[in-house]
C-alpha atoms as one frame of an Amber mdcrd trajectory, in Angstrom:
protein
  19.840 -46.099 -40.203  16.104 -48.019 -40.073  13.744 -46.330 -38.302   9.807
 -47.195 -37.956   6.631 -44.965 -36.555   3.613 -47.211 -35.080   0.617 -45.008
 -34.120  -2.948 -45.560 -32.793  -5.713 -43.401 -34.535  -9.318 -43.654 -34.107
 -10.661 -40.550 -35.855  -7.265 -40.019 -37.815  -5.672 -36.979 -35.966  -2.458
 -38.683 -35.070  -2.414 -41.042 -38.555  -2.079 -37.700 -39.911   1.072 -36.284
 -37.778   2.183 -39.938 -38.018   2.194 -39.480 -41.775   4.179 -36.545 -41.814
   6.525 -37.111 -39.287   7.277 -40.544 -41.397   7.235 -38.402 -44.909   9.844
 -35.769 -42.812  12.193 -39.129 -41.558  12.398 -40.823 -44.995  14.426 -38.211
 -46.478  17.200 -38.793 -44.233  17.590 -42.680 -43.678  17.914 -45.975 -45.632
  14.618 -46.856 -44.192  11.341 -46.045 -42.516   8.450 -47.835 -42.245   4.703
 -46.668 -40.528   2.485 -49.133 -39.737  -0.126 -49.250 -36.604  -0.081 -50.702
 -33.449  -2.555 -53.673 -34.216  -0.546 -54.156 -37.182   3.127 -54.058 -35.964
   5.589 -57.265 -35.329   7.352 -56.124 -32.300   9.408 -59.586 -32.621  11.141
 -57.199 -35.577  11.659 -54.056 -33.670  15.109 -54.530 -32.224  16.356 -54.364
 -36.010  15.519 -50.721 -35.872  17.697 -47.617 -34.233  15.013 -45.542 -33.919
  11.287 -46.392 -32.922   8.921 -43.386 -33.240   5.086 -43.958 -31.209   2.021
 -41.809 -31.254  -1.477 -42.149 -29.899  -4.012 -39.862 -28.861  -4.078 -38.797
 -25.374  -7.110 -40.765 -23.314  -8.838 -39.050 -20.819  -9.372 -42.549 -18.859
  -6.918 -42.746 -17.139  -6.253 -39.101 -17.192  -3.742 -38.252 -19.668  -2.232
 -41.452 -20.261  -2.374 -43.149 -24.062  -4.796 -45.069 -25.745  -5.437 -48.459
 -23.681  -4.526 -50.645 -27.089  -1.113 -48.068 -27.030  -0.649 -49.243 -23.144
  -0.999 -52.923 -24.135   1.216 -52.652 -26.549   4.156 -51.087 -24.809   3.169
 -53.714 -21.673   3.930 -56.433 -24.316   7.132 -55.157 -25.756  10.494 -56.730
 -24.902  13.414 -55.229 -23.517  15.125 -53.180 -26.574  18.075 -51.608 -24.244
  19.990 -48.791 -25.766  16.986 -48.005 -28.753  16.115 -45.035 -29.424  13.060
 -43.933 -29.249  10.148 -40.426 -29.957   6.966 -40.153 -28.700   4.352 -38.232
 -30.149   0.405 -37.206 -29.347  -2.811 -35.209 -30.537  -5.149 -34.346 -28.399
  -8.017 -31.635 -27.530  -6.968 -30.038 -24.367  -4.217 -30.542 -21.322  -1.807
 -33.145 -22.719  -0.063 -32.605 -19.425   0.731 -35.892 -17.623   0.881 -38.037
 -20.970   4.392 -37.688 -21.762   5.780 -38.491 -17.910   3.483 -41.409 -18.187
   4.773 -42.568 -21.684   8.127 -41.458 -21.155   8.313 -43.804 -17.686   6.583
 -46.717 -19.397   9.229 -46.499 -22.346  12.096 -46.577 -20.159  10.873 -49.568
 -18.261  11.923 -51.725 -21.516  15.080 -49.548 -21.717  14.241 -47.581 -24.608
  15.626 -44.318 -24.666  13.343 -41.074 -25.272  15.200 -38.304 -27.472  12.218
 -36.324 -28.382   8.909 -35.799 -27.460   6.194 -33.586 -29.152   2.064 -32.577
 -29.028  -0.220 -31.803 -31.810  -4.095 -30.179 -31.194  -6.478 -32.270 -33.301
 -10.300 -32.381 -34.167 -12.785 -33.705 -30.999 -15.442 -36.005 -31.918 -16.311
 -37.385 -28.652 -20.230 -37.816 -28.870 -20.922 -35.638 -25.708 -18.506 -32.575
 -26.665 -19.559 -29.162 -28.663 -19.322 -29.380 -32.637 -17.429 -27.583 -33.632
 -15.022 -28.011 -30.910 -12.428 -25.420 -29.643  -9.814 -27.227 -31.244 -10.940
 -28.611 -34.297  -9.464 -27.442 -37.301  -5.737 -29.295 -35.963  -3.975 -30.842
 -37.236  -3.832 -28.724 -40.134  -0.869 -28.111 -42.712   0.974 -25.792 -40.456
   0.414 -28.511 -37.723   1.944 -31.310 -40.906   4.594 -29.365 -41.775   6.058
 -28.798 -38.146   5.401 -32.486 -37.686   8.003 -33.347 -40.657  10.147 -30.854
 -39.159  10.322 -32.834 -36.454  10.353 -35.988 -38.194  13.598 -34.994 -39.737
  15.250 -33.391 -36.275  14.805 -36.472 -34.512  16.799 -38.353 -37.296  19.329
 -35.921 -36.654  19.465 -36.185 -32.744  19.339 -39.830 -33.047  22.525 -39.736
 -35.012  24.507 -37.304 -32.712  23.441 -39.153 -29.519  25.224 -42.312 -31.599
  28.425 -40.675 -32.089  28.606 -39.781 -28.228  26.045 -36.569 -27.404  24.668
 -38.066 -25.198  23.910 -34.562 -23.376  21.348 -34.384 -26.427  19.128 -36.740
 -24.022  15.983 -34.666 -22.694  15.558 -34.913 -19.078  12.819 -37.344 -17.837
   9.806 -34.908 -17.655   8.211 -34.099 -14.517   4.381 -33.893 -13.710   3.597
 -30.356 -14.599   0.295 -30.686 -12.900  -1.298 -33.663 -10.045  -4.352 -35.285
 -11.198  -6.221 -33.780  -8.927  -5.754 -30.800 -10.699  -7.437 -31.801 -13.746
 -10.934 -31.046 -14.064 -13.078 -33.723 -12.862 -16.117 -34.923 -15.282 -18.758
 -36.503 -13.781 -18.959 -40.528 -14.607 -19.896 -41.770 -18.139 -22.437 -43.848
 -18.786 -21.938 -46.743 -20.127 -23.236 -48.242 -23.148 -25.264 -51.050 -24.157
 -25.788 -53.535 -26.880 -29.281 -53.996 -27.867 -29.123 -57.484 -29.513 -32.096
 -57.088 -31.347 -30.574 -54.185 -33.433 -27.254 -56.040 -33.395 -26.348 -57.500
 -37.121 -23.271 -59.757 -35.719 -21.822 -61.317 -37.738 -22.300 -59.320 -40.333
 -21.065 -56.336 -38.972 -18.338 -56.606 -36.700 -16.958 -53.008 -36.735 -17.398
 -52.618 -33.150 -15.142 -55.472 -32.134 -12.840 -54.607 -35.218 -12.541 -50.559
 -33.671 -12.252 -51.509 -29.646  -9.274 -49.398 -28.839  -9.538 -51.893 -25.474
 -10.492 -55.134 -27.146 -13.560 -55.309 -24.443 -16.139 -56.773 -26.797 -16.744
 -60.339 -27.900 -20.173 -61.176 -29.951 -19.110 -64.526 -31.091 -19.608 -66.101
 -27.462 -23.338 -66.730 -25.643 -24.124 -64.522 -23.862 -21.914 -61.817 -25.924
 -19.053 -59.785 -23.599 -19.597 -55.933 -24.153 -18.199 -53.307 -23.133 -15.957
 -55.373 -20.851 -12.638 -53.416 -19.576 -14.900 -50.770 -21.154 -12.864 -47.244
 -21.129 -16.085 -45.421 -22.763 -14.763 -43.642 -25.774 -18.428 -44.490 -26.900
 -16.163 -44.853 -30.853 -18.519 -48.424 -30.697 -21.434 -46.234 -30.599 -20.308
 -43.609 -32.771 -19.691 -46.409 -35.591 -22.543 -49.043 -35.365 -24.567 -48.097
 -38.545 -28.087 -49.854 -36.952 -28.114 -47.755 -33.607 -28.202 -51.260 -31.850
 -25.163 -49.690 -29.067 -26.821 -47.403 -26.689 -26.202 -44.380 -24.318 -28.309
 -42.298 -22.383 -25.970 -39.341 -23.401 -28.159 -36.253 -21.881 -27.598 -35.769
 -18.419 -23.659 -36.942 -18.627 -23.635 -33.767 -21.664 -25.216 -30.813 -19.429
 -22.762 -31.661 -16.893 -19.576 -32.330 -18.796 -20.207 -28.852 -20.514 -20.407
 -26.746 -17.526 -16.875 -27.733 -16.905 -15.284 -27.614 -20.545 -17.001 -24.402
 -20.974 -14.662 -23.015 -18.071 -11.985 -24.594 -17.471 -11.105 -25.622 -21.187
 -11.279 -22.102 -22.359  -8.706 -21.511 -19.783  -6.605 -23.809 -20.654  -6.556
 -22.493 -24.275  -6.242 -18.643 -23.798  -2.865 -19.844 -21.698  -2.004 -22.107
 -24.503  -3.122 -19.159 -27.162  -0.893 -16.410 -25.026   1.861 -18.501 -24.893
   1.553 -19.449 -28.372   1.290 -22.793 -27.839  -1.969 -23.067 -29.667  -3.581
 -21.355 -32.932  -7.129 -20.805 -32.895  -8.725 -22.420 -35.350 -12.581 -21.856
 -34.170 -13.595 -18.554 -33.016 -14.648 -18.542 -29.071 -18.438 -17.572 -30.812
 -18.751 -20.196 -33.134 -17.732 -23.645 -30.697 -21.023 -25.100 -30.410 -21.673
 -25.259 -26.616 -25.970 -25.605 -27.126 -24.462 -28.721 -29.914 -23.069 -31.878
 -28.259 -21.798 -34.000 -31.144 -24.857 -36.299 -30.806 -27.168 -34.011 -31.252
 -25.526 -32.502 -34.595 -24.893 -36.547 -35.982 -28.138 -37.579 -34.694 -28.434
 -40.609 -37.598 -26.396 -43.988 -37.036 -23.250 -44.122 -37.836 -22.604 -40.642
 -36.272 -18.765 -41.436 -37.409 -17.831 -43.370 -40.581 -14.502 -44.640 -39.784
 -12.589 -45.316 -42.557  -8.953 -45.558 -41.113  -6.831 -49.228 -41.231
């Protein structure tokens, strides 16, 4: 049996339950490889029997994946009869991304066996530090993940020898979008050109989860097809991306403060979720940018 997981990671929450879930495979077939999905030769994937995909869950579109992870699955060719897991982190409400992935898998006739969510550390510039779920993934969180890792072998192999009842149903929307809780718009940011080192630095255009920037042309393309994770900002070590954070911050916390903490004490009751940061000590009066207030806010070290 060959088996592969590709993953998206910007901050390194699913690279880590990627990790595992690959360490928790390899003990059980000839061969499994990891590699990313700006790395991966799909040309090569129908030579595998089981094809494992993660990415974070992206609020824009709500709940889908990461746009890179939706270009890549729109590129794919038809692998009828593979098998297939799909696999997230997130901070809150992973609700709609697994009918979403699920549907978009099946469209190139993959086959879903297994699906699974992992809570992971929030770094998005405008949320409280600490956040309500950082903390996740931690070794509990790994060690479930390989768990899984090596249960999805398993199903894979019993769904080959005819149980095929083993097949989860297609999941249904648990929730409408218009159930989600609405922020109000982000702003979007801007390159200051005289900050800009291009091409020096190029970690903005290397880190575009959307592949919306292009400094080598006159005038440069920014934040085109923009889906403002703000990571460009977060990363540029001379300031020289922009956002006028505050007034998008006092309103996006009036909502997390409510209707995320919601969220969670179902999740905690239901023991879906383990709290990692008391409700006292999330920072609501610290937005990220405010605590990493010095360029880069983020070092991103991750392939």
């Amino acid at each position: 049996m060959k088996s592969i997981i590709i993953y998206s990671s910007l901050t390194g929450n699913t690279k880590k339950v990627a990790q595992a879930i690959h360490s928790g495979m390899s003990r059980l077939v000839e061969q499994c490889d990891i590699t990313t999905v700006k790395e991966v030769d799909i040309r090569l994937l129908a030579e595998y029997d089981l094809i494992g995909l993660g990415s974070p869950v992206w609020s824009r579109p709500y709940g889908g994946p990461a746009p890179n992870v939706k270009t890549f699955i729109d590129a794919l060719p038809l692998l009828n009869g593979k098998h297939t897991i799909v696999f997230c982190t997130h901070g809150i409400m992973p609700d709609l991304f697994f009918p979403t992935m699920v549907r978009l898998l099946m469209e190139k006739g993959l086959i879903v066996i297994g699906t699974r969510d992992w809570y992971g550390n929030v770094n998005l510039p405008y949320m409280p530090k600490p956040y309500l779920t950082d903390g996740h993934p931690d070794e509990i969180d790994l060690k479930a993940a390989e768990k899984f890792g090596r249960e999805m072998v398993g199903i894979s192999q019993r769904i080959h020898t005819g149980e095929t009842h083993l097949i989860p149903p297609i999941p249904l929307l648990p929730i409408s979008k218009e159930q989600i809780p609405k922020l109000p718009r982000r702003p979007r940011p801007r390159l200051n050109k005289q900050k800009c080192r291009y091409p020096q630095c190029h970690l903005c255009i290397d880190n575009c989860p959307a592949s919306a920037i292009n400094l080598s042309v006159s005038p440069p393309v920014f934040a085109e097809k923009c889906y403002t994770c703000f990571f460009c900002e977060m990363i540029c070590p001379e300031g020289a991306v922009e956002v006028e954070y505050e007034p998008f911050t006092q309103e996006s916390l009036k909502v997390v403060s409510s209707s995320f903490n919601e969220a969670l004490d179902k999740a905690e009751s239901e023991g879906r979720f383990r709290r990692l940061v008391s409700k006292e000590d999330v920072g609501w009066d610290a937005p990220y940018y405010k605590v990493h207030n010095r360029h880069p806010r983020y070092v991103n070290l991750l392939d």
